[in-house]
N, C-alpha and C positions, 0 to 999 in steps of 0.2 A: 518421558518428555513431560517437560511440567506447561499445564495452559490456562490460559488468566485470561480471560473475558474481557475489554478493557468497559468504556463506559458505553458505546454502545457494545451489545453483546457479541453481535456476530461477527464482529472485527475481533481477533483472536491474537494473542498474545503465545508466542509458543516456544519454550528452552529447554531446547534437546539438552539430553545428558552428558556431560564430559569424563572423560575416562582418561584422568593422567597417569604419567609417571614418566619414569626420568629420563625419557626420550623426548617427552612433550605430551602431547594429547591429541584422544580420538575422538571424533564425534561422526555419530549417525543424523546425518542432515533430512533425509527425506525418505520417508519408510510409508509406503499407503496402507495397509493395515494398523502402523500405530496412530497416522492423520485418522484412520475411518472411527479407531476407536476414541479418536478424543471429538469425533462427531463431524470430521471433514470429511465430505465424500466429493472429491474433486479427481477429474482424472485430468492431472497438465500433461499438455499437447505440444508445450514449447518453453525450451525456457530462453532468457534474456539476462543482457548484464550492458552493465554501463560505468563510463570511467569520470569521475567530474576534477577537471584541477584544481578548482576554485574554490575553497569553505565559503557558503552562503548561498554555493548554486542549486535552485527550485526545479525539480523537475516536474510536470504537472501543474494542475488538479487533470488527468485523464481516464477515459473509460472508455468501453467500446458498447454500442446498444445490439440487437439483435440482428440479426440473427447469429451473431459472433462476439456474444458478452464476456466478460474475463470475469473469472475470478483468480486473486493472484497469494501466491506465497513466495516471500520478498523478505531478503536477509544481506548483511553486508558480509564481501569477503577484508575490506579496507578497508580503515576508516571510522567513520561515524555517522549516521542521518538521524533528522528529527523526519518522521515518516507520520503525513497523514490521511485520514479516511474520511471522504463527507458520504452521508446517505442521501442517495438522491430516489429514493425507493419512494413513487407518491403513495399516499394512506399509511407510511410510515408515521409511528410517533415521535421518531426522531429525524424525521428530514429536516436537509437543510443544516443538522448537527456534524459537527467533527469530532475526532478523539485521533491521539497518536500517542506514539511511543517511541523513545529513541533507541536504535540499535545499533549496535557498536558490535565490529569484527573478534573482539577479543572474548566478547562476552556469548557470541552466537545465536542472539534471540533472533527469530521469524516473527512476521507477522500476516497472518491469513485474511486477506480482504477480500469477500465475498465480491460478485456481480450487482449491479445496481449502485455502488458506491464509484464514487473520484477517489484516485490514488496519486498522491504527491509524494516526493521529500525535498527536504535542505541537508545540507551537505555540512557534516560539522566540524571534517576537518578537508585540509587540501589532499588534492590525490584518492579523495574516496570512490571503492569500487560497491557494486550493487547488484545483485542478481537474483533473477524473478522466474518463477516459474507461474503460466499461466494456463486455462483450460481450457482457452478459445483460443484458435489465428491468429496471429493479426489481420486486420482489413480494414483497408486504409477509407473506403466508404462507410462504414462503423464507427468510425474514431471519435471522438469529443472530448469534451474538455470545461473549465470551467475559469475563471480568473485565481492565478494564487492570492491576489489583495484583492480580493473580494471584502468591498465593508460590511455586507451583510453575512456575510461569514465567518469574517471578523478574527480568524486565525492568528492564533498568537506565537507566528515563527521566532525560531531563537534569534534572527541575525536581524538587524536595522534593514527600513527597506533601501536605504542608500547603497547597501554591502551584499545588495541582491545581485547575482548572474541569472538571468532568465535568457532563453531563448525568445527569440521574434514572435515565433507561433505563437508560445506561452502565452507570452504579453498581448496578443490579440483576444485571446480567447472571452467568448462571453460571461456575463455575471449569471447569477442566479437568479434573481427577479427576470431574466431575460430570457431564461431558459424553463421550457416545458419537457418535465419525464418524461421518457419514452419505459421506464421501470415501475413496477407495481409490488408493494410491498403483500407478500402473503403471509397468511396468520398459520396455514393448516403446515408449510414448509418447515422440516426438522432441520431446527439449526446447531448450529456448537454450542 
C-alpha cells in the first residue's frame, strides 16, 4: 500500500495495491496490520456507505466530539468525490486548515482522517457511492458539524455554489468563528 501525507500530515492519502489480469482485478481494501504499519492504529467499529444522485452533492463538514470521536477511512465504491479534511484540533498549527484529495472508484485511493478534524465531500460524478469505516459509534448527542461555505474556510470545491445539493441540516450548520473546540491538538501522539 502506497501513503502520502497530504498537506496536513495526519490526513493520509492511502493506495492499496492492484493486482490484475485478465479477469480484471484484485484489491486488498483494508488489512490492520498493513494500516498499523503505515502508522494507523485505528480499530473501526462500524462501517458506512452512502449513495448521492447528484454530481455537486456536499456531504458535511461533520465530526463527532467525545466521548464517541471518529476517526475515519473513507473510499469510493462509484463514482468520484472531491473529499475534505478541516483541523479543528485547538493548539494545532494548522487549525482552521483543510486539505483534500479526490478519489475515484476506478483508481481505489482511501483516505484516513483522524479524530478532531470535519469530514466533507462533493460528489464528482452522478450516482456516486461512498463508504467509510469509522472507530467510534455513531451518537447522535456527539454529532457536529461546520458550514460547507464557510468564508473563513474558504474551501475551494470543484462545483459552482449554484450546482450545490446540500442537505437542510448541512446548510444550518454553524461557521467556525462561531464555534469552540471541544479537540486538543497533542504533540507527544504518534501519528502517520
Amino acid at each position: 500500500m502506497q501513503k502520502l501525507a497530504l498537506s496536513i500530515p495526519e490526513v493520509v492519502l492511502l493506495t492499496p495495491k492492484k493486482h490484475d489480469d485478465d479477469r480484471g482485478w484484485f484489491v486488498e481494501t483494508y488489512n490492520r496490520r498493513t494500516l498499523a504499519a503505515a502508522g494507523i492504529d485505528a480499530t473501526f467499529v462500524q462501517d458506512n456507505q452512502s449513495l448521492s444522485t447528484q454530481r455537486g452533492t456536499i456531504r458535511g463538514l461533520h465530526f463527532q466530539t467525545a466521548p464517541h470521536m471518529q476517526a475515519k477511512l473513507v473510499r469510493v465504491l462509484q463514482g468520484a468525490v472531491y473529499d475534505v479534511a478541516v483541523d479543528l484540533r485547538a493548539g494545532s498549527p494548522s487549525y482552521g486548515r483543510w486539505c483534500a484529495a479526490t478519489l475515484t472508484a476506478e483508481e481505489g485511493q482511501q483516505i484516513f482522517i483522524p479524530a478532531g478534524f470535519a469530514h466533507a465531500f462533493c460528489t464528482l460524478a452522478p450516482d456516486t457511492m461512498v463508504a467509510y469505516k469509522v472507530d467510534g459509534y455513531y451518537a447522535r448527542d456527539c454529532e457536529g458539524g461546520l458550514r460547507w461555505d464557510d468564508p473563513d474556510l474558504a474551501i475551494d470545491w470543484p462545483v459552482a455554489a449554484a450546482d450545490v445539493h446540500v442537505s437542510d441540516k448541512d446548510a444550518r450548520l454553524p461557521l467556525l468563528r462561531d464555534f469552540t473546540s471541544p479537540f486538543v491538538f497533542r504533540t507527544s501522539v504518534a501519528r502517520p
